[in-house]
N, C-alpha and C positions, 0 to 999 in steps of 0.2 A: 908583734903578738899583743893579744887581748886577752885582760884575766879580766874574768866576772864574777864576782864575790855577794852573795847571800847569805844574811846571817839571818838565821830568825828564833821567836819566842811564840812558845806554844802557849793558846788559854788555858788559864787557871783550870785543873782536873782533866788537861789531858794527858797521859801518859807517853814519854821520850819514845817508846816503842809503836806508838799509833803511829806515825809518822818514817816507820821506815819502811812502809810499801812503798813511799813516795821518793825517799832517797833511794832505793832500790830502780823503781821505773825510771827515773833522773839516770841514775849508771848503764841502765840498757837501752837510753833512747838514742837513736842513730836518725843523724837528721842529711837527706839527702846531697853531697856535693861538701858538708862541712865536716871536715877531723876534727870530734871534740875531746879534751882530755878532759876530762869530768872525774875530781875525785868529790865525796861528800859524807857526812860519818853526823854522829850524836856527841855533843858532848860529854867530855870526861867526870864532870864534876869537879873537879880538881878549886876550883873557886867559886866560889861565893857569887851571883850574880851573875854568870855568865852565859850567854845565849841558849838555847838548846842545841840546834843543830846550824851545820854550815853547810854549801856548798860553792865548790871554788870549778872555775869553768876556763879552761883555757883555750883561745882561737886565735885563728892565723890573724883576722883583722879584722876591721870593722863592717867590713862586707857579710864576713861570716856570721858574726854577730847579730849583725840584723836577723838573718835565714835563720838561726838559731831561736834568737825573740820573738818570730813572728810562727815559730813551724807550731801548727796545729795540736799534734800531739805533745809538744812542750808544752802549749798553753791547757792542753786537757789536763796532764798533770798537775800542770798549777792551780787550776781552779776547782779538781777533785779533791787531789791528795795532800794538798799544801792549803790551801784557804779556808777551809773548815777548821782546819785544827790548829790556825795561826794566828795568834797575837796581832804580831808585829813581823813584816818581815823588811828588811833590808837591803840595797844593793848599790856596788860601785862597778866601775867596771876602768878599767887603768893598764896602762902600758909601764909590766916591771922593768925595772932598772938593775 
């Protein structure tokens, strides 16, 4: 298994809610041939300094992965709903233990 992890920060005056059409689309994208377990949410606030929003991606392997990073509408969401209103965004991607 493949987890892919994105943390990101939103510019300065945009609001943690602009941003959840895009974790929303993120939860409904079904990418042909790949099971993805996609959970993804807004920060708590709970601390000081910490990201806005996350999304955590889990897939069977690195085959999937790729189909996943490359599918069309993945990347439409990323460059409508997520790069407009992003900072900074982050990613790993790691075999949990």
């Amino acid at each position: 298994m493949i987890r892919n992890v994105v943390v990101g920060r939103l510019k300065d005056g945009v609001d943690p809610s602009e941003i959840e059409p895009g974790l929303q689309a993120l939860r409904d994208l079904r990418v042909d041939g790949v099971e993805l377990r996609l959970v993804a949410g807004l920060d708590l606030g709970l601390r000081e300094g910490n990201a806005h929003y996350v999304i955590t991606v889990d897939l069977d392997d690195e085959q999937a992965y790729k189909v996943y990073d490359a599918d069309a509408e993945h990347n439409r969401i990323r460059a409508e709903l997520f790069a407009p209103f992003s900072e900074k965004i982050e990613r790993i991607q790691f075999r949990p233990s």
